[in-house]
MIVEXLUM-453246 format. One record per residue (C-alpha): x, y, z; residue number from 1. Coordinates in steps of 0.5 Angstrom, whole numbers. Each point is the difference from the previous one (the first is absolute). Layout:
% residues N
{X->X Y->Y Z->Z i->NUM}
...
% end
This chain:
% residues 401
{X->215 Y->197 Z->143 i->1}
{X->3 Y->-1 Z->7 i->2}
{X->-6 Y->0 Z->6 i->3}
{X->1 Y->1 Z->7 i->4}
{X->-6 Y->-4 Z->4 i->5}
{X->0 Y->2 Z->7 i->6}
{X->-4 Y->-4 Z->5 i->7}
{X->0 Y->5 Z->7 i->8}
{X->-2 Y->-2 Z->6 i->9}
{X->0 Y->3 Z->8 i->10}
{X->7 Y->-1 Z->1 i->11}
{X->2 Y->-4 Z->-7 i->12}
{X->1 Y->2 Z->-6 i->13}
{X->1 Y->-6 Z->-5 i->14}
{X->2 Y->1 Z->-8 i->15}
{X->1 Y->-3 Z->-7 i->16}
{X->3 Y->3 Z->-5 i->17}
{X->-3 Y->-2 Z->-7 i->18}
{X->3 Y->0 Z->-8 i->19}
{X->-6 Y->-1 Z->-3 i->20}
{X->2 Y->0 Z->-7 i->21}
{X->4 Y->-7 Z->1 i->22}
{X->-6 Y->-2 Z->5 i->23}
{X->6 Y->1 Z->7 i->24}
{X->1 Y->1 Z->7 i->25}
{X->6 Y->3 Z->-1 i->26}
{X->0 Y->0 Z->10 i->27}
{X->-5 Y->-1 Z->4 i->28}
{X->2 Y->2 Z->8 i->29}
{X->-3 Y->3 Z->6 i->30}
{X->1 Y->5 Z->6 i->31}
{X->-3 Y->-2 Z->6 i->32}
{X->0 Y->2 Z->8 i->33}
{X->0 Y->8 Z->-2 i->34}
{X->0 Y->4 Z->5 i->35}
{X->3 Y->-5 Z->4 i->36}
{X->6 Y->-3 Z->-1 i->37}
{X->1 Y->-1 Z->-7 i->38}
{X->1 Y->-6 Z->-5 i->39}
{X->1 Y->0 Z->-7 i->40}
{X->0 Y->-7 Z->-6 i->41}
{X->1 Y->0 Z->-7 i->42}
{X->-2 Y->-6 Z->-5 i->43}
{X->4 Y->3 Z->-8 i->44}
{X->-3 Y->-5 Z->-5 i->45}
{X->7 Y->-3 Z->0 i->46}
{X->-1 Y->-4 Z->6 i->47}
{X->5 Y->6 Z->4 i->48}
{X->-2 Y->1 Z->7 i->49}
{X->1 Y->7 Z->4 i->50}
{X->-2 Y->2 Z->7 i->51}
{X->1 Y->4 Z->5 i->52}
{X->-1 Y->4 Z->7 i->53}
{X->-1 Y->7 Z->-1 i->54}
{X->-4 Y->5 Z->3 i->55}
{X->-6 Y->1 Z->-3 i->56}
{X->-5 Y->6 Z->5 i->57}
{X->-5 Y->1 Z->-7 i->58}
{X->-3 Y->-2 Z->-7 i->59}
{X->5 Y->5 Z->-3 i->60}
{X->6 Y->-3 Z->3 i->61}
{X->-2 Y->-7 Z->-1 i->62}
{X->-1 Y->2 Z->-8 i->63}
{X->7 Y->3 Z->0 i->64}
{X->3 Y->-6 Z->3 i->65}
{X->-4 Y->-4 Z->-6 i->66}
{X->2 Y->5 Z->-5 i->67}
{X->8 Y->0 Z->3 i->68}
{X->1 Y->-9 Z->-1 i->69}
{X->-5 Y->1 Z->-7 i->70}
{X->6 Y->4 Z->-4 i->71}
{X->6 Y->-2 Z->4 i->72}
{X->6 Y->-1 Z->-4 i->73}
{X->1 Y->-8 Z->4 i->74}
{X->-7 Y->-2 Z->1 i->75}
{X->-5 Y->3 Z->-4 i->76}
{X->-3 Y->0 Z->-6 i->77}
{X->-2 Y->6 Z->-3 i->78}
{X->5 Y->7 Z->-1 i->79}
{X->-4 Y->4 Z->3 i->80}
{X->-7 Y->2 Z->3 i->81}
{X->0 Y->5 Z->-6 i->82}
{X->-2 Y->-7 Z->-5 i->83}
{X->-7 Y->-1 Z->4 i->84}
{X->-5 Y->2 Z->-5 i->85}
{X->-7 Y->-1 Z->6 i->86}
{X->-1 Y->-3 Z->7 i->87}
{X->-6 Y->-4 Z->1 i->88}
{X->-2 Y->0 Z->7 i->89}
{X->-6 Y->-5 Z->4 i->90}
{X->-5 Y->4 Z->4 i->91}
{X->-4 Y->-4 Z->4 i->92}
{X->-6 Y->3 Z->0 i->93}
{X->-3 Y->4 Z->-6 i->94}
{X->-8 Y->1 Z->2 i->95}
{X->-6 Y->0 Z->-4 i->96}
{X->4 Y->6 Z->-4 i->97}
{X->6 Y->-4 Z->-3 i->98}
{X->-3 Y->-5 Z->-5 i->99}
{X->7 Y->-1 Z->-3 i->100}
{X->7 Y->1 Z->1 i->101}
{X->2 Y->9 Z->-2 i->102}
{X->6 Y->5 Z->0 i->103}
{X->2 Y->3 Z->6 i->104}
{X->-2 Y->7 Z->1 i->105}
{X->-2 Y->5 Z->5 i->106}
{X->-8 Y->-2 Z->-1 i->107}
{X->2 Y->-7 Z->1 i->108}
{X->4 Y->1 Z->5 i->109}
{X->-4 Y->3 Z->4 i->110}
{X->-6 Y->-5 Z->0 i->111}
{X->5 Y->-5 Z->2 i->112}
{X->0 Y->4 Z->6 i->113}
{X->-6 Y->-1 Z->0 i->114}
{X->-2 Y->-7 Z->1 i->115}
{X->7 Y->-1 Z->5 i->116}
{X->-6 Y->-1 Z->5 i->117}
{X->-3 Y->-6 Z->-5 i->118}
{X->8 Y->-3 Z->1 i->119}
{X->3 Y->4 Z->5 i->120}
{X->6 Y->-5 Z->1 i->121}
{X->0 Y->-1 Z->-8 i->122}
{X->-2 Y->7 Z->-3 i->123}
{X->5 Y->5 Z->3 i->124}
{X->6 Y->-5 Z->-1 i->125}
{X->-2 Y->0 Z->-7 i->126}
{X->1 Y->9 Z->0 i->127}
{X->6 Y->-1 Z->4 i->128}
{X->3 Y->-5 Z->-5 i->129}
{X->-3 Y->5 Z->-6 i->130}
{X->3 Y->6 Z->2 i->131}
{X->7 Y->-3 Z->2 i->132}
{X->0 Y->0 Z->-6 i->133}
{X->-1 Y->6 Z->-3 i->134}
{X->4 Y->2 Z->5 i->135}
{X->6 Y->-4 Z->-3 i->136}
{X->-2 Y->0 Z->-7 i->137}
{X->-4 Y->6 Z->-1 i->138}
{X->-6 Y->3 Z->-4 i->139}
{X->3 Y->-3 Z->-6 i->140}
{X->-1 Y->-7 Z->0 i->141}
{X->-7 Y->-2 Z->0 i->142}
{X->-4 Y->-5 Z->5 i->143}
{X->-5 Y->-4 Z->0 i->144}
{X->-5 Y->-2 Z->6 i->145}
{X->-3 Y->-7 Z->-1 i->146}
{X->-4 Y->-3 Z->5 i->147}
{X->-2 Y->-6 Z->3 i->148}
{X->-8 Y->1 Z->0 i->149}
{X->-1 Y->4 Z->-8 i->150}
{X->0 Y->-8 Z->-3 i->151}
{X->-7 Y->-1 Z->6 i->152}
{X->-3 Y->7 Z->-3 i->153}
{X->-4 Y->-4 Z->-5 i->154}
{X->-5 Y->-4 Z->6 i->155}
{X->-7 Y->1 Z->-1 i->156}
{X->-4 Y->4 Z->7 i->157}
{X->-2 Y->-6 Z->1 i->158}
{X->7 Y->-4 Z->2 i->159}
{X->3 Y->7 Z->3 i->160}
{X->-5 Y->2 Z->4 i->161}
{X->-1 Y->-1 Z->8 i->162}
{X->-7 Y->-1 Z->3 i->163}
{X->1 Y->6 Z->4 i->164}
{X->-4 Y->7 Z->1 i->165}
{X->0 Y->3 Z->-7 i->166}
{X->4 Y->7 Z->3 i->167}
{X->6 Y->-4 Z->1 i->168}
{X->1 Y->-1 Z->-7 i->169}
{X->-2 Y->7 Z->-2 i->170}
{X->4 Y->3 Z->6 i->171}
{X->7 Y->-4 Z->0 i->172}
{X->-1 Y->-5 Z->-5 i->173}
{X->-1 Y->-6 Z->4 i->174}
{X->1 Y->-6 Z->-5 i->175}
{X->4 Y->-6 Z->-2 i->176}
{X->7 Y->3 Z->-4 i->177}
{X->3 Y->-7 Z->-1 i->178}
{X->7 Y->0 Z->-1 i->179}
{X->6 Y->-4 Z->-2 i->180}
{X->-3 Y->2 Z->-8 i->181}
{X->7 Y->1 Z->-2 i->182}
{X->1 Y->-8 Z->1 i->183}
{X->-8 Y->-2 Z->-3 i->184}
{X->1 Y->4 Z->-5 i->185}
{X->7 Y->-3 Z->-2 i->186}
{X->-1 Y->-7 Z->1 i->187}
{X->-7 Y->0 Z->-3 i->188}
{X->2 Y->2 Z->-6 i->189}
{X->6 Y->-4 Z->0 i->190}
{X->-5 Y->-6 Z->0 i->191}
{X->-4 Y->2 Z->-5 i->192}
{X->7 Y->-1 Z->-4 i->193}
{X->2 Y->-6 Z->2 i->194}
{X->-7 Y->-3 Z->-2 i->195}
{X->0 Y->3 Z->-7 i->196}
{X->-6 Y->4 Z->2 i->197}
{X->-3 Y->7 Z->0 i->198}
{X->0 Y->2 Z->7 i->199}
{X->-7 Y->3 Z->-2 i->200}
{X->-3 Y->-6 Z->-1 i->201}
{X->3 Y->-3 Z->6 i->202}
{X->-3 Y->0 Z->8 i->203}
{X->6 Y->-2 Z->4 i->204}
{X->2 Y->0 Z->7 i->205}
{X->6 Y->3 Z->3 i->206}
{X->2 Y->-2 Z->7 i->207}
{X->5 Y->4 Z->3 i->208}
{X->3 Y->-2 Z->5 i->209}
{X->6 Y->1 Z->5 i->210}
{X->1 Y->4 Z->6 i->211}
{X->-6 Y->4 Z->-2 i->212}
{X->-4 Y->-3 Z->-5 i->213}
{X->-6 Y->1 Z->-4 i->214}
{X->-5 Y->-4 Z->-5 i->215}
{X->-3 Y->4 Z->-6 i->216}
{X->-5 Y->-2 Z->-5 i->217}
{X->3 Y->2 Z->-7 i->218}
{X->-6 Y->0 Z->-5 i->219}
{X->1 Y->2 Z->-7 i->220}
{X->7 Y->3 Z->2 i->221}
{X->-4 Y->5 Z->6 i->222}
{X->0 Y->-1 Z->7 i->223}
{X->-7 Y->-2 Z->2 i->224}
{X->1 Y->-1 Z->8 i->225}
{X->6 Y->-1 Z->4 i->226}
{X->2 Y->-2 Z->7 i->227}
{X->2 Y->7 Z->3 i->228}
{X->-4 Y->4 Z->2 i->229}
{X->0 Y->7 Z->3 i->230}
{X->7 Y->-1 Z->2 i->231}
{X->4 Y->-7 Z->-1 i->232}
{X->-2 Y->-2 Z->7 i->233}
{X->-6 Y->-2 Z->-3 i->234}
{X->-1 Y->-8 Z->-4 i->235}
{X->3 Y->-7 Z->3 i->236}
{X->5 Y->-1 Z->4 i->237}
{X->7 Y->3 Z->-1 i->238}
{X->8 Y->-1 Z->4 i->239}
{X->-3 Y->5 Z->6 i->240}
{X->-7 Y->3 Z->-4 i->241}
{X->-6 Y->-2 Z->2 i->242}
{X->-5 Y->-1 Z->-6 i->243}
{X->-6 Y->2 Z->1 i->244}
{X->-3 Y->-1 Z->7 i->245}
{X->-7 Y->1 Z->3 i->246}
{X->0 Y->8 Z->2 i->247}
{X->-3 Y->-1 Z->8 i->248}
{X->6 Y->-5 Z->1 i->249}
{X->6 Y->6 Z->-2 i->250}
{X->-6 Y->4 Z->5 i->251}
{X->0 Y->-6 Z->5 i->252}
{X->6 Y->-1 Z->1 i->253}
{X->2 Y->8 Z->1 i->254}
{X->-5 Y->0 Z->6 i->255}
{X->3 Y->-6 Z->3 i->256}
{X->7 Y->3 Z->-1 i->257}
{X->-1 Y->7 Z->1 i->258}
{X->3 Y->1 Z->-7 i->259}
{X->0 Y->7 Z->-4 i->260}
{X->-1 Y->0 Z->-7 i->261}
{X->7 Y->1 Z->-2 i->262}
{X->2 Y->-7 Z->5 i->263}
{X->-6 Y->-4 Z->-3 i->264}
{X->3 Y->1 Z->-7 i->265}
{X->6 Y->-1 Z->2 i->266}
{X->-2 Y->-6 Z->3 i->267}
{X->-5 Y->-2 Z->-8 i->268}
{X->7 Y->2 Z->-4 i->269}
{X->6 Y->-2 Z->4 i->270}
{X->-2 Y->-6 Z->5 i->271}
{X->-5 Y->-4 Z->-4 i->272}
{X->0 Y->-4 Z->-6 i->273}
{X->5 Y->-7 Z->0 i->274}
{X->4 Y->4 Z->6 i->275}
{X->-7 Y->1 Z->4 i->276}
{X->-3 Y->-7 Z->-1 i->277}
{X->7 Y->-5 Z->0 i->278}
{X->4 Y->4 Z->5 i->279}
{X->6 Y->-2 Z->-4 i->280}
{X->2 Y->5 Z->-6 i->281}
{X->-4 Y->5 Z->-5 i->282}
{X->4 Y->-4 Z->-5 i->283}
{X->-3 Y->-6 Z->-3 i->284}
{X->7 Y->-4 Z->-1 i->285}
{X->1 Y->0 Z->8 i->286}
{X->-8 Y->-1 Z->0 i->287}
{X->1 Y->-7 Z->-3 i->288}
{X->6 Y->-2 Z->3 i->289}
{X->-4 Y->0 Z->6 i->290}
{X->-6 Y->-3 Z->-2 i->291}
{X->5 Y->-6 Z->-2 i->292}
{X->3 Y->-1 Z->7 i->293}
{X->-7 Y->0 Z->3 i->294}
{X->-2 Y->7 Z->1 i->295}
{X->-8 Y->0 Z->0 i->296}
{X->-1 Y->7 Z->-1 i->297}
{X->4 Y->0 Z->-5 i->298}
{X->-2 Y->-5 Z->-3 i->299}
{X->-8 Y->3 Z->0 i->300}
{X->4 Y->7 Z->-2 i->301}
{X->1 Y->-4 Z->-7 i->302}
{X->-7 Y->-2 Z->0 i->303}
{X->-3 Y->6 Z->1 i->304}
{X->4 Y->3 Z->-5 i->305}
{X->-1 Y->-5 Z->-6 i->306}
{X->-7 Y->0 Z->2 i->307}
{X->-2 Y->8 Z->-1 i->308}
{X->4 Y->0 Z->-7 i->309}
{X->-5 Y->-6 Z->-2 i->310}
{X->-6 Y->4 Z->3 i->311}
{X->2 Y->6 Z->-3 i->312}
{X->2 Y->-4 Z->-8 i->313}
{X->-7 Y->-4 Z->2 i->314}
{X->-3 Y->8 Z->0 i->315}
{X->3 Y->3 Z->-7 i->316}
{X->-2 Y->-6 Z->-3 i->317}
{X->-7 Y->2 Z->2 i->318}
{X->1 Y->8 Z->-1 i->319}
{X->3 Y->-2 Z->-8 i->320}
{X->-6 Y->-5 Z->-1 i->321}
{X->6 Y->-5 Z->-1 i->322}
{X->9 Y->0 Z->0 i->323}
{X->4 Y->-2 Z->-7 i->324}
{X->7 Y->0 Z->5 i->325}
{X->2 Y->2 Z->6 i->326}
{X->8 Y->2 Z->2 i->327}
{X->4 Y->0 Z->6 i->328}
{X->6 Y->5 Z->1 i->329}
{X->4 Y->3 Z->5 i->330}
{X->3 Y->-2 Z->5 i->331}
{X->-3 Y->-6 Z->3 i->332}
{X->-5 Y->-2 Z->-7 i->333}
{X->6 Y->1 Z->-3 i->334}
{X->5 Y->-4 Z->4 i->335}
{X->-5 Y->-5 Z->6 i->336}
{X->-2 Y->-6 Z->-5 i->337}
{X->-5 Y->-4 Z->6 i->338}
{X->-3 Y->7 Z->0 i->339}
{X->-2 Y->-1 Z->-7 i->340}
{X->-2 Y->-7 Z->0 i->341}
{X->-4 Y->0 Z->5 i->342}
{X->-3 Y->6 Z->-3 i->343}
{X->-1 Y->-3 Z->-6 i->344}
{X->-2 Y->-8 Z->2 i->345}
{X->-6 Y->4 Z->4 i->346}
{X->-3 Y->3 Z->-6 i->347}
{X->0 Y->-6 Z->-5 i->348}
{X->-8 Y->1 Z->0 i->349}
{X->1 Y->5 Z->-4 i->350}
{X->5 Y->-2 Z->-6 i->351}
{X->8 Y->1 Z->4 i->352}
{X->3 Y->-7 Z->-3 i->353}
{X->6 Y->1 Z->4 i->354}
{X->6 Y->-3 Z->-3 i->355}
{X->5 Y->-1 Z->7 i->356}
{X->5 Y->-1 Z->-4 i->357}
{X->0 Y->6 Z->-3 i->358}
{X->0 Y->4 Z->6 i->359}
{X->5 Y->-2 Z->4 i->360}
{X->5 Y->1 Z->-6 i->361}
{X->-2 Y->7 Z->1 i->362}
{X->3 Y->4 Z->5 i->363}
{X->4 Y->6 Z->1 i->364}
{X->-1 Y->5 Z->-7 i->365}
{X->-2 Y->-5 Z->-4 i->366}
{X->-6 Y->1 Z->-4 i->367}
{X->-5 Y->-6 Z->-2 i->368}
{X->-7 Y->-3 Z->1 i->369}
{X->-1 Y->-6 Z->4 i->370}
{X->-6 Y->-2 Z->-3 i->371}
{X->-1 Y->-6 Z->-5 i->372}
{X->-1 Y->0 Z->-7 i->373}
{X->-8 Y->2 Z->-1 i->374}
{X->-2 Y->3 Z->7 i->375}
{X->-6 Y->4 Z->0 i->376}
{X->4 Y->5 Z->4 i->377}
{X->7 Y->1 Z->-1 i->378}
{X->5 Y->2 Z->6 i->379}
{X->7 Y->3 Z->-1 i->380}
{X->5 Y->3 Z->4 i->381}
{X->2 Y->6 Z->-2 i->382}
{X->6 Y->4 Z->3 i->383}
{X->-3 Y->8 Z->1 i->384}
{X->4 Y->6 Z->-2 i->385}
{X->-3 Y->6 Z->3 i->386}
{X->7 Y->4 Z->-2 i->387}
{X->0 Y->-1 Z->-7 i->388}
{X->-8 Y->2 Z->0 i->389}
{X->2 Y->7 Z->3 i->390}
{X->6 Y->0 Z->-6 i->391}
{X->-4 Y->-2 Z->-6 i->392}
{X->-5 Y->5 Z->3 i->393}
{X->5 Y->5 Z->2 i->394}
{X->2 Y->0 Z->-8 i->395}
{X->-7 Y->1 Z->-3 i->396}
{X->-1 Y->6 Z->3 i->397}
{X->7 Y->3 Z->-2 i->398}
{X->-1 Y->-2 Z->-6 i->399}
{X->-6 Y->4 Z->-1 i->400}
{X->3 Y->7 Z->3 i->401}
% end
């Protein structure tokens, strides 16, 4: 079963196609800059690259061009798009209605509509990028939606709930989603793996960190909290997100600046986080080589970060009543080594036996922990793989039509 897993975004569309049988990815390739200029790469599992300029005015356009370098006689990988028995694709939000990953169909299709007002820079490049499709592949092929808040859906009132008026939540349903969940359900699962335990005995810390990051406690296989909130501008600090910031500050600030909603949030979303406090970039690798030639706002900008995760691990710690394993992927958990150390070296009080041996052997993909035998809590790096979530998730549903 060959899968096609589409990963939609305002003006890209990014994808990976999966053999599932043989355990795969036959190519993985995005279209960026459509509706502006047009960029086109493409990765096949033999190591062969392609790329091109090519105009691309929409989705549909865009999923003709992946669809043309997909089967073509030189470079792709497949025959034809006739070969594809699903596609599985990312939606960001699903609300408090999706609580797992469905078919598409007009119903569901219309409540993802719906929600567009929940993600709106998400959401709506998610129906662009489901309906790209069946306009090039038609009725015929099922899809799937799978989203990035089902695997949160099991947090108790007590964890999704603000302190705000009753009739919020009754009225817009004001609460905390969380997202990431495709990545905490993947990596939490693979940690009960590697442990040789069964997740449902298992309280475990997932930290999710990159250019948006989030941490989620993860006991007995369900997420019982998370970092995100309503939206993912809600937890600690990310590349140009706030985290969470004391509400009269934003108002403060907009009465100060005469700044309308919309600039505020702009402000909160795309001017903040590490970009905001160093004034350098939004990506950590610039970050530390700043901070490495004396930069001191760069410097307090990795502190800052390093000291939210350890308050956020410190609160789930609290919330689960004790952690068997905490883990770090995406970008930065899976690639930035003085983050984990210092990290980790701040929560020896509780169990982490640190083995810094260990974590500066792990970089770039590779899977590990990087505690010494007989830790209380055991800490590993693992690589997330949010696509292959969507396809095996992709595959189930099929299966079962």
């Amino acid at each position: 079963m060959k899968i096609l897993v589409i990963n939609a975004g305002s003006s890209s569309l990014k994808y990976q196609l999966f053999d599932i049988e043989r355990d795969l990815v036959l190519a993985k390739g995005v279209c960026e800059r459509i509706g502006i200029d047009g960029r086109f790469k493409q990765t096949a599992f033999s190591g062969a690259e392609v790329s091109a300029d090519v105009e691309m005015p929409n989705h549909t356009a865009a999923f003709e061009v992946l669809s043309k370098y997909l089967t073509d006689p030189e470079n792709g990988v497949i025959a034809s798009m006739g070969e594809i028995s699903a596609v599985g694709h990312r939606v960001v939000q699903g609300g408090s209605h999706f609580s797992h990953s469905v078919k598409v169909n007009e119903e569901n299709l219309k409540r993802i509509n719906e929600l567009c007002e929940l993600a709106p820079l998400h959401n709506p490049a998610a129906v662009q990028g489901i309906n790209a499709c069946l306009d090039n592949l038609g009725g015929s092929v099922p899809q799937v939606m799978v989203f990035d808040t089902s695997f949160h859906q099991t947090m108790p009132e007590e964890a999704y709930m603000f302190a705000l008026p009753y009739e919020y939540y009754e009225k817009y349903q004001i609460r905390r989603y969380g997202f990431h969940g495709t990545s905490h359900r993947f990596v939490s699962k693979r940690c009960a793996e590697l442990m040789n335990k069964d997740i449902k005995d298992l309280k475990i810390i997932t930290c999710h960190l990159g250019n948006g990051s989030s941490i989620t406690a993860v006991n007995g296989g369900k997420s019982v909290d998370t970092s995100m909130g309503f939206t993912p501008l809600d937890g600690f600090m990310m590349g140009t997100r706030t985290g969470a910031v004391d509400p009269s500050a934003v108002t403060y600030i907009m009465e100060k600046e005469g700044l309308s909603p919309s600039e505020i949030i702009d402000i909160l979303n795309k001017k903040s986080g590490a970009l905001g406090v160093s004034g350098v970039s939004s990506d950590d690798r610039d970050v530390q080589k700043a901070a490495l030639d004396g930069n001191q706002r760069a410097a307090l900008t990795l502190k800052m970060l390093r000291y939210q995760i350890r308050k956020y691990i410190g609160q789930y710690m609290a919330a689960m009543n004790g952690v068997d394993a905490i883990v770090f992927t995406g970008g930065i958990g899976e690639n930035v080594r003085n983050h984990r150390e210092d990290i980790c070296l701040n929560l020896s009080v509780f169990g982490v036996d640190f083995d810094s041996v260990r974590n500066m052997e792990i970089l770039g993909g590779i899977e590990g922990e990087i505690t010494l035998p007989g830790s209380k809590i055991r800490v590993f790096v693992i690589p997330t793989n949010e696509e292959k979530v969507i396809a095996l998730d992709t595959k189930e549903i099929v299966e079962r039509l």
